[in-house]
C-alpha positions as CSV (number, residue, x, y, z in Angstrom):
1,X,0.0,0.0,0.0
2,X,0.7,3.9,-0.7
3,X,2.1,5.7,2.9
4,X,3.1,9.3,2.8
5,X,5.6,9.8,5.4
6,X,7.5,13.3,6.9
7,X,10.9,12.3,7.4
8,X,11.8,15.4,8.7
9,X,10.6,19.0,8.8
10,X,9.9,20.2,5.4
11,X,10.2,16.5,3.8
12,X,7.7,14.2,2.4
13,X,8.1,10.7,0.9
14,X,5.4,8.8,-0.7
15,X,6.5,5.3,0.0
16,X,5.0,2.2,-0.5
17,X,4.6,-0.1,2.7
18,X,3.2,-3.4,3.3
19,X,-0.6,-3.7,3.9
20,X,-1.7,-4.6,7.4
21,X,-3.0,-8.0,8.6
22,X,-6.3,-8.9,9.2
23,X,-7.7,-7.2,12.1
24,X,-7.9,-8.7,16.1
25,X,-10.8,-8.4,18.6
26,X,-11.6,-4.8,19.1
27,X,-10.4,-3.7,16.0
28,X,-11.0,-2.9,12.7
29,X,-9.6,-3.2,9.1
30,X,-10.3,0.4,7.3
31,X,-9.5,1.8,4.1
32,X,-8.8,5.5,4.2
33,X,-10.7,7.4,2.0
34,X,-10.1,11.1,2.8
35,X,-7.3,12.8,5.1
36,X,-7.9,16.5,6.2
37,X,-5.2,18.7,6.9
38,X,-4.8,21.3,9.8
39,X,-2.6,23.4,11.8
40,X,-1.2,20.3,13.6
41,X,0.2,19.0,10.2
42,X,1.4,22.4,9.2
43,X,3.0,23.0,12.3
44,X,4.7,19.3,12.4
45,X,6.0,20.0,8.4
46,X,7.8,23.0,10.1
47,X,9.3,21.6,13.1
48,X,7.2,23.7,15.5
49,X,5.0,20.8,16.4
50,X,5.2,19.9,20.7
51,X,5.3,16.4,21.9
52,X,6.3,14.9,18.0
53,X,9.2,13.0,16.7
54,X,10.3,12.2,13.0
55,X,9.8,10.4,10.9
56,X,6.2,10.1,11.3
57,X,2.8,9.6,9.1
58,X,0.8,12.4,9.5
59,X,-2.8,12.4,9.4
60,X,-5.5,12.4,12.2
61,X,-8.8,14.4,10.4
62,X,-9.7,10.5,8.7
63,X,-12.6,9.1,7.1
64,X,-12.3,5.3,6.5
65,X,-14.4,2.4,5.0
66,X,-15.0,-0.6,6.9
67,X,-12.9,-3.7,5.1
68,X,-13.3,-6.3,8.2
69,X,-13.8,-6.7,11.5
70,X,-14.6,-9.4,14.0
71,X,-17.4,-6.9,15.7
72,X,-21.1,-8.1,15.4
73,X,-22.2,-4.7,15.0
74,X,-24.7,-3.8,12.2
75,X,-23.5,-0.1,12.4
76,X,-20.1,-1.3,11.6
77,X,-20.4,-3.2,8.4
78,X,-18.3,-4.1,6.0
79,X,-18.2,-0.7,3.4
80,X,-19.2,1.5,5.9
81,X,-18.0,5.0,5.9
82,X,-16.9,6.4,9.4
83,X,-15.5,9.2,10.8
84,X,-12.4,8.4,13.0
85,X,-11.7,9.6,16.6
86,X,-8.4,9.7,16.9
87,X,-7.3,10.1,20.7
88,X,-6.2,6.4,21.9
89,X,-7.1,6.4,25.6
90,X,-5.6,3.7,27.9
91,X,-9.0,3.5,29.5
92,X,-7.3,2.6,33.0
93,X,-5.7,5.8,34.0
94,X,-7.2,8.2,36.7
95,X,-7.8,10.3,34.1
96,X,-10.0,7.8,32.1
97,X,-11.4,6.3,35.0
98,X,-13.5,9.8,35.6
99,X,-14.6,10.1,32.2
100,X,-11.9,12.3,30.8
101,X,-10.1,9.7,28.3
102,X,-9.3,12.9,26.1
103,X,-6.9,14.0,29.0
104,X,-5.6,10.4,29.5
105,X,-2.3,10.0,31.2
106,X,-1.4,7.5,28.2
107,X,-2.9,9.0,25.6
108,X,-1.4,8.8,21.7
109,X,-3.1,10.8,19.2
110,X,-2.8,8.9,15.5
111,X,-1.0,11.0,13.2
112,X,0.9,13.2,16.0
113,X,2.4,10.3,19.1
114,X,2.1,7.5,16.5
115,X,1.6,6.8,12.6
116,X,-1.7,8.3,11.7
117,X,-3.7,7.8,8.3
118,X,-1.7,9.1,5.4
119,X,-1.9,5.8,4.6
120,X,-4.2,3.3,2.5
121,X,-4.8,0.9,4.9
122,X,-4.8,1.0,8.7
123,X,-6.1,-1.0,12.2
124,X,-8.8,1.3,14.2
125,X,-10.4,0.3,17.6
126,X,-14.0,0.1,16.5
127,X,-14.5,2.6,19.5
128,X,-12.8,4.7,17.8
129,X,-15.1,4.6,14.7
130,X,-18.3,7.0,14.5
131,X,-20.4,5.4,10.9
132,X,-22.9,7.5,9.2
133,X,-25.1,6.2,6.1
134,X,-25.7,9.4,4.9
135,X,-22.5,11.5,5.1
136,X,-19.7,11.6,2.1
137,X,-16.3,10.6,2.8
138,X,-15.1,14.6,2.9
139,X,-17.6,15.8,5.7
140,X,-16.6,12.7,7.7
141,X,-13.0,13.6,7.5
142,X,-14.1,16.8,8.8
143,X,-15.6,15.9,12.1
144,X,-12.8,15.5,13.9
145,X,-12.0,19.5,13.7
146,X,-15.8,19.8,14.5
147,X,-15.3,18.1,17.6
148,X,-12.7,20.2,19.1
149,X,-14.9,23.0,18.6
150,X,-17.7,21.5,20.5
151,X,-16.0,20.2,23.0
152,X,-14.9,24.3,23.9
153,X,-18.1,25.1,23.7
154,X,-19.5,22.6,26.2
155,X,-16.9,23.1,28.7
156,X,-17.7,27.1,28.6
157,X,-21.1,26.0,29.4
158,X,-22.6,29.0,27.2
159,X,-26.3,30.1,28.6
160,X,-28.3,31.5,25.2
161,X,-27.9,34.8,24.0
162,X,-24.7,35.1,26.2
163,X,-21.9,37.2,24.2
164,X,-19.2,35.4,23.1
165,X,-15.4,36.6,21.6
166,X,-13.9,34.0,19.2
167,X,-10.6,35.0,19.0
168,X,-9.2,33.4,15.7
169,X,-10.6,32.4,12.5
170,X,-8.8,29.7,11.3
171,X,-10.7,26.0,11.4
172,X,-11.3,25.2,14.6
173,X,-12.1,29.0,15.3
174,X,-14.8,29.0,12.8
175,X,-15.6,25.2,14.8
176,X,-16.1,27.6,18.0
177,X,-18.4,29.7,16.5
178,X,-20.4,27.4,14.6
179,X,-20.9,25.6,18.0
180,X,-21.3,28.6,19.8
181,X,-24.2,29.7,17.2
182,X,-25.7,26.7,17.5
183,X,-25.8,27.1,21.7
184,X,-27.5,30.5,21.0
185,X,-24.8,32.7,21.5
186,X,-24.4,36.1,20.4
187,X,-20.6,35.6,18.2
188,X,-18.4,38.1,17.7
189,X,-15.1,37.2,15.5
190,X,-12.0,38.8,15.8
191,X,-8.4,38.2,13.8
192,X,-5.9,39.2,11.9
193,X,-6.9,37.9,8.7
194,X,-9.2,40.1,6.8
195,X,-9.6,37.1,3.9
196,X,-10.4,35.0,7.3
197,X,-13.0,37.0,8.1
198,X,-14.7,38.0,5.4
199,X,-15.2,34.1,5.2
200,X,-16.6,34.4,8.5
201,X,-18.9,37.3,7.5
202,X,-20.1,34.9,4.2
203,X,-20.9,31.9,6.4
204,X,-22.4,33.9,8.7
205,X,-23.8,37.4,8.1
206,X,-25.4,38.4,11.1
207,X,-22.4,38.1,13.1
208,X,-20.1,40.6,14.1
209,X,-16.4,40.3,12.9
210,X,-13.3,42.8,14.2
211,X,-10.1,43.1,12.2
212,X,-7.4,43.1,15.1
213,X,-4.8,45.3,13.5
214,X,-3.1,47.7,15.7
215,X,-4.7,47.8,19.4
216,X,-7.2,45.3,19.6
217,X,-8.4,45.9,22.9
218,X,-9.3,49.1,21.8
219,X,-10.8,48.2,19.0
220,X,-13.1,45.7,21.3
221,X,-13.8,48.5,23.7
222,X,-14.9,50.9,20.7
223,X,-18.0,48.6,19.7
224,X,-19.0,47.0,22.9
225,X,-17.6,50.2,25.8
226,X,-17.1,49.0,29.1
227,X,-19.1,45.6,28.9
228,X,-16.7,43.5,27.7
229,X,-17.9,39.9,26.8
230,X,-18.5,37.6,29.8
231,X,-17.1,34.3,27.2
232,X,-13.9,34.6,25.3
233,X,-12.4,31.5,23.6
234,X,-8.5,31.8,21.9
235,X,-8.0,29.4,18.8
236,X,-5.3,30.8,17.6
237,X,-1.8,28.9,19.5
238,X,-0.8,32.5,19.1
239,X,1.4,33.2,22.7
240,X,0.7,36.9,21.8
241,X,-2.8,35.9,21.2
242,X,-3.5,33.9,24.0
243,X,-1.7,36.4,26.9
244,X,-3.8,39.7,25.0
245,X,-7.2,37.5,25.6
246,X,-7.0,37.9,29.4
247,X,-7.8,41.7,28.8
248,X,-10.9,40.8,26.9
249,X,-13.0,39.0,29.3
250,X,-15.5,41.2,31.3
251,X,-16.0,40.9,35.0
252,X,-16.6,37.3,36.1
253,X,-16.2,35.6,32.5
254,X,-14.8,32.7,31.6
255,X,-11.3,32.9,29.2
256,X,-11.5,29.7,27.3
257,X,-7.9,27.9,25.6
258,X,-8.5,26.3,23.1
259,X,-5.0,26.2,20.9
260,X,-1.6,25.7,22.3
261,X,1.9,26.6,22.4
262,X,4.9,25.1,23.2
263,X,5.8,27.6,26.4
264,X,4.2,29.1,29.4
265,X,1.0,31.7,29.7
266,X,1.2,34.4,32.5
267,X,-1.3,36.9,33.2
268,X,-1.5,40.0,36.1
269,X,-2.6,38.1,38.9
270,X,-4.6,41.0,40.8
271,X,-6.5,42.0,37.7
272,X,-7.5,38.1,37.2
273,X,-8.5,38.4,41.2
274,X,-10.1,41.6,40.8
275,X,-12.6,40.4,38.0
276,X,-12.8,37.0,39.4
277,X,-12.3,35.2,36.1
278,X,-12.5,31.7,35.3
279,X,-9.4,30.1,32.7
280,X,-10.4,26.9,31.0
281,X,-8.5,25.1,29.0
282,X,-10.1,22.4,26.4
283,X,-8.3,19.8,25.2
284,X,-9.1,17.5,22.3
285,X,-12.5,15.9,22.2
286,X,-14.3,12.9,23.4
287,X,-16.9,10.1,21.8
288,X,-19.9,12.4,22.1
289,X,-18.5,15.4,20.2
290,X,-18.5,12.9,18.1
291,X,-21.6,11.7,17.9
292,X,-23.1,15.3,18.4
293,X,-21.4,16.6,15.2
294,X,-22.5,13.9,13.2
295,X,-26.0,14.7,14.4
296,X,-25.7,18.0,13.0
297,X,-24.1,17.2,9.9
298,X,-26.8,14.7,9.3
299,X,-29.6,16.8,10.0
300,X,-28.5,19.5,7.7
301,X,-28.1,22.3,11.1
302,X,-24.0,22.6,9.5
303,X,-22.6,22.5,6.1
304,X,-19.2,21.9,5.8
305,X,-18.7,22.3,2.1
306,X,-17.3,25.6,2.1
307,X,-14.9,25.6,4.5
308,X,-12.9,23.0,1.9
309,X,-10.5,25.4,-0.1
310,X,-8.1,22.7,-1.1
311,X,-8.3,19.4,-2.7
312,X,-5.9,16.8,-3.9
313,X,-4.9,13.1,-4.3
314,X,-2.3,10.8,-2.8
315,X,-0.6,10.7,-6.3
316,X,-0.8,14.8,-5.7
317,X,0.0,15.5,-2.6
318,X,3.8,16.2,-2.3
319,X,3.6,18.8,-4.9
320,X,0.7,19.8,-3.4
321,X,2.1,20.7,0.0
322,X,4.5,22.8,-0.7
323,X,1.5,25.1,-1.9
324,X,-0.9,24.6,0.4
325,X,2.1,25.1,3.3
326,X,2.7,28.8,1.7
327,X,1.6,31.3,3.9
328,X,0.4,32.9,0.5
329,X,-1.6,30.0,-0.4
330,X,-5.0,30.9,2.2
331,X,-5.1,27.3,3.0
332,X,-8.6,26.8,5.0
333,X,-9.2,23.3,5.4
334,X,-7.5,21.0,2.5
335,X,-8.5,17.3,1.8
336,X,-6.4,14.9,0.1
337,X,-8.4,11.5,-1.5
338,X,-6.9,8.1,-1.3
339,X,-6.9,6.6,-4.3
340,X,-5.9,2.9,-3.9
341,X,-2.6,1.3,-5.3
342,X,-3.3,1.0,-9.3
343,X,-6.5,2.8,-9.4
344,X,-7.2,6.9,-10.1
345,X,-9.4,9.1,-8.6
């Protein structure tokens, strides 16, 4: 089978490896039909990635076909499409034990601790797989980035009509806000980006969206004065970012981390005090995100279709990467198709 494989920063290899075995008890034999691409990959290709070693298969934003399994599940079939949750839990760990396996002490993330799904062929624990008979392959890949977006949103607990900053356009920003929308928030957008946000504005015209050039603080103050809003959630990774958002929060909010960075946050602890604000962090998501996106998608409450700006193929994809990891290239959300050994997409 086809594997595409970062050596090192800055270095693909399409390789061709042997194809797995049949699958053991728990597990599944998938196909991969669609690999999305994010920030994680991006950062990984340039060596900025925490927590990752080389060489490594990237690829954790999966849709797969069923090609066997020993599980008497209907659901899972054999040709069923799924979307793949890709945080391997230990399921033993303190952490897992109170129903927080996306924080598990153990926990390998396919495609960033271990070999994800740039690859044709691959073994999944069939807890790991979320089918859907009515989905395509691309919005499946594209529940995993879903996910992380309601997962933020369910741990800032949003009561509707609250006013929420999303600071940070890019995928699992626009993940936020969708999710936020959908909990009945009032959104307000804010980035650097201007081609970021006038996405935003097209996907979703009644919200509010700030360019944050210059002195964004300001510029929040300007349209909302002195009530700042009681949520804000940071998806950008951005240290700068993520150290600015404690000045955003109004009296008793909650300041919501949603991206990372390899280093340490500080804040002034007597203005924290003084407002009495709550930090959260959210990490990853867990088997009802899962289930809860799909539920959307299904029933037609999100469309996915335009936040896909980039497509290619297996065959494709080196060339393809050095484009779509330009910083010219306004990369949104790109997709790359399997295409199995011998055959064209």
């Amino acid at each position: 089978m086809k594997a595409i494989l970062l050596e090192k920063p800055g270095q693909f290899r399409l390789l061709e490896q042997e194809a797995p075995s049949a699958p053991g008890p728990g597990t599944a034999l998938v196909r991969v039909r669609h690999v999305g691409i994010c920030g994680t990959d991006l950062h990984a290709f340039r060596g900025e990635q925490p927590f990752f070693t080389y060489p490594r298969i990237l690829g954790h934003e999966l849709s797969v076909e069923v090609i066997a399994t020993e599980s008497a599940d209907p659901s899972l079939a054999v040709g069923t499409l799924c979307a793949v949750e890709p945080y391997f839990d230990c399921g033993t760990c303190p952490a897992c034990v109170r129903g927080k396996p996306n924080c598990c002490l153990n926990l390998k993330v396919f495609g960033v601790h271990i070999d994800g799904g740039m690859r044709e062929f691959v073994h999944i624990p069939i807890s790991k797989l979320h089918p859907s008979t009515s989905l395509s392959s691309e919005q499946l890949a594209l529940v995993e980035p879903l996910a992380i977006g309601a997962h933020a949103v369910s741990r800032a607990q949003l009561a509707p009509h609250e006013r929420v900053l999303v600071v940070g356009a890019g995928p699992i920003g626009l993940a936020v806000t969708q999710f936020a929308l959908l909990a009945g928030a009032q959104v307000t957008v804010m980035d650097i980006s201007e081609p970021r946000l006038a996405f935003c504005q097209r996907l979703w015209p009644h919200i509010a969206c700030l360019h944050a050039h210059g002195d964004a603080l300001a510029l929040l103050q300007h349209e909302v004065g002195d009530d700042l809003p009681p949520v804000v959630f940071d998806a950008t990774g951005n240290p700068h970012s993520m150290h600015a958002a404690f000045s955003y929060v109004g009296y008793a909010g909650r300041l919501i981390f949603v991206g990372l960075f390899q280093g340490d946050v500080s804040f002034h602890d007597p203005d924290f005090h003084r407002r009495e604000l709550t930090l959260l962090s959210s990490r990853n998501a867990n088997s009802t995100d899962f289930r809860r996106v799909i539920d959307h998608l299904e029933s037609g409450r999100i469309d996915i279709a335009p936040w896909i700006t980039h497509r290619t193929t297996s065959d494709t994809a080196l060339e393809a990467f050095l484009h779509w990891f330009d910083s010219k290239s306004n990369l949104l959300k790109g997709v790359i198709a399997f295409a199995p050994t011998g055959e064209t997409l």
